[in-house]
Every structure is written in C-alpha cells, then in structure tokens.
SEVO-511733 format. One record per residue: residue number from 0; residue in three letters; chain; x, y negated, z negated of N, C-alpha, C in turn. Coordinates in nm, 2 decimals. Example, Ala and Ser with C-alpha at 12.3 -4.5 7.8 and 13.67 -1.06 7.14 Angstrom:
2
<site nr="0" rest="Ala" kette="A" n_px="1.32" n_py="0.57" n_pz="-0.78" ca_px="1.23" ca_py="0.45" ca_pz="-0.78" c_px="1.32" c_py="0.33" c_pz="-0.78"/>
<site nr="1" rest="Ser" kette="A" n_px="1.28" n_py="0.22" n_pz="-0.71" ca_px="1.37" ca_py="0.11" ca_pz="-0.71" c_px="1.29" c_py="0.00" c_pz="-0.79"/>
***
This chain:
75
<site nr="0" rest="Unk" kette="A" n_px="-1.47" n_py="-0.86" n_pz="-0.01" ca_px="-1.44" ca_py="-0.74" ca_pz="-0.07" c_px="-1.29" c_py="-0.70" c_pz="-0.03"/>
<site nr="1" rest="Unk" kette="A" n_px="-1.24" n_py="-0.64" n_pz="-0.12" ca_px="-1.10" ca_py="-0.59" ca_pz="-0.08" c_px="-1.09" c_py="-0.44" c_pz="-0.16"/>
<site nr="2" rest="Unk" kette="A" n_px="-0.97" n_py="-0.37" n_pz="-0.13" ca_px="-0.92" ca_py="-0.22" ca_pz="-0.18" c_px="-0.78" c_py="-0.26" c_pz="-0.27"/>
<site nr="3" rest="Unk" kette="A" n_px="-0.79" n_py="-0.19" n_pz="-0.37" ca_px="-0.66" ca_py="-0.20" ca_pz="-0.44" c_px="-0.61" c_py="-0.04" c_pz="-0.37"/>
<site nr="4" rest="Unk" kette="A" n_px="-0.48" n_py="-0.05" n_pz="-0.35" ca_px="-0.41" ca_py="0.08" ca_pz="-0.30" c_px="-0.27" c_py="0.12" c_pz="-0.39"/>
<site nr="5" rest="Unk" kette="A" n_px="-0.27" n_py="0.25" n_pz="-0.39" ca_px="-0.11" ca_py="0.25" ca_pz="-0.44" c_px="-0.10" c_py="0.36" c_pz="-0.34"/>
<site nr="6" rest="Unk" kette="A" n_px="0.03" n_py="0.41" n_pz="-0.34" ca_px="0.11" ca_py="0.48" ca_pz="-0.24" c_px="0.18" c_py="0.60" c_pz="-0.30"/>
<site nr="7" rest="Unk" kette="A" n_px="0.16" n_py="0.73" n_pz="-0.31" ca_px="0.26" ca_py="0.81" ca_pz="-0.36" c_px="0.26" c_py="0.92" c_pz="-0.24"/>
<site nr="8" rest="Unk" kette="A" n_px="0.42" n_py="0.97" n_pz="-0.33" ca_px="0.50" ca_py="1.05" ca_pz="-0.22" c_px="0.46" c_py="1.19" c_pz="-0.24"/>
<site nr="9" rest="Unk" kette="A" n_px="0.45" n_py="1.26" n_pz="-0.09" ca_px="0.40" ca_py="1.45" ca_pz="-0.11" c_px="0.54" c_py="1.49" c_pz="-0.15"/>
<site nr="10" rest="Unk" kette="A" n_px="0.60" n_py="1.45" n_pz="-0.14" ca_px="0.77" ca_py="1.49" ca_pz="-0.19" c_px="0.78" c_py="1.52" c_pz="-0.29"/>
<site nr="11" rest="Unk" kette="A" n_px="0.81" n_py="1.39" n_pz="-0.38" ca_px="0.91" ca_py="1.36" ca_pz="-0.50" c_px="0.80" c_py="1.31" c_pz="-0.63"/>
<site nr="12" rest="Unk" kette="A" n_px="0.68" n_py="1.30" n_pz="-0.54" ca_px="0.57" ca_py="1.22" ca_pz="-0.63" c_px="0.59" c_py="1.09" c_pz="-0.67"/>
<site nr="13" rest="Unk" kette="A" n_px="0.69" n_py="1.02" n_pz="-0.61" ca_px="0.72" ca_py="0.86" ca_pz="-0.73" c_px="0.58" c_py="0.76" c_pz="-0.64"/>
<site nr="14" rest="Unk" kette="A" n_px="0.52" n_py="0.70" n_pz="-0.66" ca_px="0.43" ca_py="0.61" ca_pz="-0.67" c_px="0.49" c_py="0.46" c_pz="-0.65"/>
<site nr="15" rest="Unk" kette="A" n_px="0.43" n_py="0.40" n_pz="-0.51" ca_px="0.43" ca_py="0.24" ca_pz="-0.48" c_px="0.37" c_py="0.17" c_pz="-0.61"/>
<site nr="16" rest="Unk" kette="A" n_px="0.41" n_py="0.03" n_pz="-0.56" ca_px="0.38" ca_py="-0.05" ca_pz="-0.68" c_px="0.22" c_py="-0.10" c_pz="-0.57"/>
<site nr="17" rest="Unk" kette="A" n_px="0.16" n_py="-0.13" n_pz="-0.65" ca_px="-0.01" ca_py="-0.16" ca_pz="-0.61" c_px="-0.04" c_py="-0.27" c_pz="-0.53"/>
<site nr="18" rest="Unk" kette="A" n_px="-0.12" n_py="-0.24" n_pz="-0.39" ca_px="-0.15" ca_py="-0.35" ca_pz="-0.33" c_px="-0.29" c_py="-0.38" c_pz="-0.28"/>
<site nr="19" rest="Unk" kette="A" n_px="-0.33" n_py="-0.51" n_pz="-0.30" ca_px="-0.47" ca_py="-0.54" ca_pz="-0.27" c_px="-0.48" c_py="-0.57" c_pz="-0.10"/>
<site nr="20" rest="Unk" kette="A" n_px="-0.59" n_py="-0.49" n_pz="0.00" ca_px="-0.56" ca_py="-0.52" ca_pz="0.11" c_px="-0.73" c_py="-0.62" c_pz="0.14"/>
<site nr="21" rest="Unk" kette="A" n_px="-0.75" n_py="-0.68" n_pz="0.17" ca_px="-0.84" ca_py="-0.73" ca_pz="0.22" c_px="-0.93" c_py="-0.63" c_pz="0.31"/>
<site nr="22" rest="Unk" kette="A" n_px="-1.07" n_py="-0.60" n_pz="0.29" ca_px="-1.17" ca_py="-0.52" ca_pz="0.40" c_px="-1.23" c_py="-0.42" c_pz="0.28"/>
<site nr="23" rest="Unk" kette="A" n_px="-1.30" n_py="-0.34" n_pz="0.31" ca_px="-1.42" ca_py="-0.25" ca_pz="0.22" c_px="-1.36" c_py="-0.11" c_pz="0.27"/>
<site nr="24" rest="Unk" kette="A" n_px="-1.33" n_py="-0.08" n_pz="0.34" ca_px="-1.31" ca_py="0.06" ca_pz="0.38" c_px="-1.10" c_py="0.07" c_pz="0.37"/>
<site nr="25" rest="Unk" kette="A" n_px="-1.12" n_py="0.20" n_pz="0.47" ca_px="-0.95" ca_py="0.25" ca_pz="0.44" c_px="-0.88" c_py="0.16" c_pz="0.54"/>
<site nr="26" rest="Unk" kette="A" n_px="-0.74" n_py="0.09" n_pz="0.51" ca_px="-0.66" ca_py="0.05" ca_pz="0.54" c_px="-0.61" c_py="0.10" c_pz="0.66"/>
<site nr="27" rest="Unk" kette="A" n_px="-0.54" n_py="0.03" n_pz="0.80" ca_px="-0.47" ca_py="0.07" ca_pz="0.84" c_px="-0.33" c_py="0.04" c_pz="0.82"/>
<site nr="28" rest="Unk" kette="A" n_px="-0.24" n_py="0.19" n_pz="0.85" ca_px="-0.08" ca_py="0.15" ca_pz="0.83" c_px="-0.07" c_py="-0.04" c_pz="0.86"/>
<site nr="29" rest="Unk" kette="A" n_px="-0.11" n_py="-0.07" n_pz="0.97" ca_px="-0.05" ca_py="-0.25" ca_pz="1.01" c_px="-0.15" c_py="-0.32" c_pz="0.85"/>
<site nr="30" rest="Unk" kette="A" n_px="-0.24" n_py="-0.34" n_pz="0.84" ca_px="-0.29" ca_py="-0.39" ca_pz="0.74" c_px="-0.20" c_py="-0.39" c_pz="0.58"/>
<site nr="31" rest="Unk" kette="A" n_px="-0.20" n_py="-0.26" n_pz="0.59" ca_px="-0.08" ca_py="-0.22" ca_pz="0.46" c_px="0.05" c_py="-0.30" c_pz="0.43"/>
<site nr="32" rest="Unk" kette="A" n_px="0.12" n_py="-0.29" n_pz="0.56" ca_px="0.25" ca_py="-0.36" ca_pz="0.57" c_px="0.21" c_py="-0.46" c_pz="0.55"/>
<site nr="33" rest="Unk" kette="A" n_px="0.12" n_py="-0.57" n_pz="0.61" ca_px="0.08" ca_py="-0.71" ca_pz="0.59" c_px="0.09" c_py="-0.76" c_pz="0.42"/>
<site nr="34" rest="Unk" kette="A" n_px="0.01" n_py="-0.67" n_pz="0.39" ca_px="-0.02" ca_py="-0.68" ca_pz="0.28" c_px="0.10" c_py="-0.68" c_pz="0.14"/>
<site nr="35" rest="Unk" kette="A" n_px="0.18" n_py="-0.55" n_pz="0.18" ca_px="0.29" ca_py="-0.58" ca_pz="0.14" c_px="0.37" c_py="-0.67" c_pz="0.16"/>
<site nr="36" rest="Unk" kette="A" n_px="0.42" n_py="-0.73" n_pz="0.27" ca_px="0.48" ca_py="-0.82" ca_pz="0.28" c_px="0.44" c_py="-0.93" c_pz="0.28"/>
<site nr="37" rest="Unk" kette="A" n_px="0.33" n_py="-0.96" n_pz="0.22" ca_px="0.28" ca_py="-1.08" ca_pz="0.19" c_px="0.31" c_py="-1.06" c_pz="0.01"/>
<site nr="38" rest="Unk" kette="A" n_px="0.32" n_py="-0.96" n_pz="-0.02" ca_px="0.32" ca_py="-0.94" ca_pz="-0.21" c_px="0.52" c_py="-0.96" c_pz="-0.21"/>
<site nr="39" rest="Unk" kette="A" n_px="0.59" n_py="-0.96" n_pz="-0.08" ca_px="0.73" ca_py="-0.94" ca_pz="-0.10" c_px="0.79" c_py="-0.81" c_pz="-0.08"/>
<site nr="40" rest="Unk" kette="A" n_px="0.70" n_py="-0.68" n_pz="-0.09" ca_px="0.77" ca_py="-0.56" ca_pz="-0.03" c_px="0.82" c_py="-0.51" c_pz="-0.15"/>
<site nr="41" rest="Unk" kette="A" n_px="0.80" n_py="-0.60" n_pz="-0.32" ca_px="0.91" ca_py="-0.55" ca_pz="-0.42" c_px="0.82" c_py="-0.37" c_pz="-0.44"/>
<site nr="42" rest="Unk" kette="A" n_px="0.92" n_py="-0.29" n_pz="-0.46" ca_px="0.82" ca_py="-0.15" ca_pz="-0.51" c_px="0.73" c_py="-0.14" c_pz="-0.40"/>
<site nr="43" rest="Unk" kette="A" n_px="0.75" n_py="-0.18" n_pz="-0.25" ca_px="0.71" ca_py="-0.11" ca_pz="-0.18" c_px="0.73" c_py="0.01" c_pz="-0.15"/>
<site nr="44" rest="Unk" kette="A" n_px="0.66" n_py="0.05" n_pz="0.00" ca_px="0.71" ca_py="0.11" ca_pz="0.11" c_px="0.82" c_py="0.14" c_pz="0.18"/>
<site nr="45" rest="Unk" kette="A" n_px="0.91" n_py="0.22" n_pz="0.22" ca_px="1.03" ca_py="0.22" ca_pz="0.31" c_px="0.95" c_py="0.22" c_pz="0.47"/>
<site nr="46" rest="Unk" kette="A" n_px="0.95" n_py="0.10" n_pz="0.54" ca_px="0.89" ca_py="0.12" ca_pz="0.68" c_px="0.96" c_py="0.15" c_pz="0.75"/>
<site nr="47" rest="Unk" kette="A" n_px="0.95" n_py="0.30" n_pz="0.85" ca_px="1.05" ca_py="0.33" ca_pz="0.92" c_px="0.93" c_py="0.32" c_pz="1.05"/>
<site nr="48" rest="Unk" kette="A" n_px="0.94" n_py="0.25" n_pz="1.17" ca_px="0.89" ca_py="0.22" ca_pz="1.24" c_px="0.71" c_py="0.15" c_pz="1.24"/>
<site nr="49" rest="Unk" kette="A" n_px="0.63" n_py="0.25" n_pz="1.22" ca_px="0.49" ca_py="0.20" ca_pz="1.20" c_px="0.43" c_py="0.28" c_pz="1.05"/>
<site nr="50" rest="Unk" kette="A" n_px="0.54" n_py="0.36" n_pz="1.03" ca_px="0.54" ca_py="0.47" ca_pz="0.90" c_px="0.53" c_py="0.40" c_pz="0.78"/>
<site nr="51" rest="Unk" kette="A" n_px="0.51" n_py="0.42" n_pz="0.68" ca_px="0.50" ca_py="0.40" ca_pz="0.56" c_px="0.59" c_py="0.50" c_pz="0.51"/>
<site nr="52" rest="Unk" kette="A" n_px="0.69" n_py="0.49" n_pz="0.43" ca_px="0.77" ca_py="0.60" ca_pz="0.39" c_px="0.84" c_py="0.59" c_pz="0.23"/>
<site nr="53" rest="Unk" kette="A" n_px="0.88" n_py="0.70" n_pz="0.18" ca_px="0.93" ca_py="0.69" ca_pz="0.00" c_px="1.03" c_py="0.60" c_pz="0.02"/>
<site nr="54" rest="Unk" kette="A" n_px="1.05" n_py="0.50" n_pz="-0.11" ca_px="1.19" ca_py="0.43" ca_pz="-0.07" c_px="1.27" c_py="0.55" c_pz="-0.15"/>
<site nr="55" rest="Unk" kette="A" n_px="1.23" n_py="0.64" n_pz="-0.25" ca_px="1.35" ca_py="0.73" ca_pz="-0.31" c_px="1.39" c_py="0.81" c_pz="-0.22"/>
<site nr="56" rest="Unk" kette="A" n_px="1.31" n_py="0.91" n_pz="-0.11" ca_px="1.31" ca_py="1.02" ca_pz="-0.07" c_px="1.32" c_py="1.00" c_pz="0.06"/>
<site nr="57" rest="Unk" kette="A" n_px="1.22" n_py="0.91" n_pz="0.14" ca_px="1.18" ca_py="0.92" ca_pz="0.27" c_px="1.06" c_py="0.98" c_pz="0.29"/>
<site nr="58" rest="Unk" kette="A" n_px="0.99" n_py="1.07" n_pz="0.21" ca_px="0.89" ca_py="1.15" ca_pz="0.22" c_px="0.75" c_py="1.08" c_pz="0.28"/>
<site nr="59" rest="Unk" kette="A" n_px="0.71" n_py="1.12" n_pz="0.34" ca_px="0.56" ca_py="1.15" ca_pz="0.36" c_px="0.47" c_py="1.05" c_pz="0.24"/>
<site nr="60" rest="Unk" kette="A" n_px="0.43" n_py="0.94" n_pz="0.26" ca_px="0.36" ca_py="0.88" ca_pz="0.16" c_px="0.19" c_py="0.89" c_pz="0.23"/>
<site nr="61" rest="Unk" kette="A" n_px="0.09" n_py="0.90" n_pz="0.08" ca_px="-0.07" ca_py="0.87" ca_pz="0.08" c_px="-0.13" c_py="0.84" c_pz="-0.02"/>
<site nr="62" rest="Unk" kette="A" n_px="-0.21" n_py="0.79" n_pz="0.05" ca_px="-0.33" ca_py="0.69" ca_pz="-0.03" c_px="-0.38" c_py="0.76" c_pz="-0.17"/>
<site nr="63" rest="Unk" kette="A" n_px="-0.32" n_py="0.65" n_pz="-0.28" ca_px="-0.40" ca_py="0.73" ca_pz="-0.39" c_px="-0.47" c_py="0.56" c_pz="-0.45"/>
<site nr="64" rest="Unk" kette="A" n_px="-0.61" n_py="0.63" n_pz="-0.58" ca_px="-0.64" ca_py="0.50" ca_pz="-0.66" c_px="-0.70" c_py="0.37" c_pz="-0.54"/>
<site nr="65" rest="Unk" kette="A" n_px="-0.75" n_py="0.44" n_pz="-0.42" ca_px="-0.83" ca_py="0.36" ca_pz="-0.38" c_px="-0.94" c_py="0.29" c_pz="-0.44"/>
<site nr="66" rest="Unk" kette="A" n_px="-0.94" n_py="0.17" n_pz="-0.48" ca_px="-1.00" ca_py="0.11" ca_pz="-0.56" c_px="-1.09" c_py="-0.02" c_pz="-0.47"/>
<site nr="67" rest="Unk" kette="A" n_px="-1.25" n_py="-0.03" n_pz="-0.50" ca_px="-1.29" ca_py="-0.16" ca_pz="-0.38" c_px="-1.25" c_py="-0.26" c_pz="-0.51"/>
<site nr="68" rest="Unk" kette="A" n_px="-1.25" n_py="-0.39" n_pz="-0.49" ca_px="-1.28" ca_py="-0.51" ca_pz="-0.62" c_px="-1.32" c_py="-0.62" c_pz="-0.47"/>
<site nr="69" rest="Unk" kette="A" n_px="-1.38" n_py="-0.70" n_pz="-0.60" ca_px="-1.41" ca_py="-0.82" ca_pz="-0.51" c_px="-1.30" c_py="-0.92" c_pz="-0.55"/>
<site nr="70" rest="Unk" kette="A" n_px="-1.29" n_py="-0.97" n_pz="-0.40" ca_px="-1.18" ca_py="-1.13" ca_pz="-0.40" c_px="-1.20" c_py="-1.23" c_pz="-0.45"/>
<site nr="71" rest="Unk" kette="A" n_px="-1.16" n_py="-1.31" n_pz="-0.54" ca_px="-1.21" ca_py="-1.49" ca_pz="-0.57" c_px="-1.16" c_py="-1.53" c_pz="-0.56"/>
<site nr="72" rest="Unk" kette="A" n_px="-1.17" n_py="-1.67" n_pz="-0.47" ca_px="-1.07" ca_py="-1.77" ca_pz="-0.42" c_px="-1.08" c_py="-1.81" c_pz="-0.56"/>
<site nr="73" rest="Unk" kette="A" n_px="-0.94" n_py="-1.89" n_pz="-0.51" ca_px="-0.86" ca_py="-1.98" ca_pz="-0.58" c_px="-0.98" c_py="-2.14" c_pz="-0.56"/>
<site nr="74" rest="Unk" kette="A" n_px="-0.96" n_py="-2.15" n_pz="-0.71" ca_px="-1.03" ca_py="-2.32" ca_pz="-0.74" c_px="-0.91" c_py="-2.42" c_pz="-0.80"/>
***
C-alpha cells in the first residue's frame, strides 16, 4: 500500500506537484522528503530544516488529496 500526497500552502494556496509515499497511514515530514527526492524534488517542497515549506512564499505547507493506492512492482 502506499498514499498519493500533494502539498498546498495556508498562505498563497499554490499546490506541490504529487507524491507517492510508501505506508497506509499519514506520512512523516522524513518519509515525505525521501520520497520527494527520490521523484527529484521537481515542483516540490522548499525544505528549510525538517520543514516542508512553499517554494513561492515560504508558507506553512499541508496535506491535501490524501489518497491510499496500491503499489505494483515492476515486471
């Protein structure tokens, strides 16, 4: 099982580009990052320390469009 996540800002409202995290439940911040930077970080997060942050604004980013889907390996 895994979560699709996207990320938008209490700020400015702009919206991360979408990431699949591995696990059934909610994400931690380190899981997130992983996950992002395993996708390349494009239309991520601005990580300012352990933070997840707007790359327009800096604002305050959360979880929206949590989504479960199941994983299938590669054949």
């Amino acid at each position: 099982m895994a979560v699709r996540i996207e990320l938008s800002c209490m700020s400015c409202g702009h919206s991360t580009s979408e990431v699949i995290v591995p696990g059934s439940g909610r994400p931690s911040f380190r899981e997130l990052r992983l996950a992002y930077e395993a996708e390349g970080n494009a239309g991520g997060p601005l990580w300012i320390g352990d933070q997840p942050r707007c790359p327009r604004c800096k604002g305050q980013l959360f979880m929206e469009g949590m989504e479960r889907a199941a994983l299938r390996r590669a054949s």
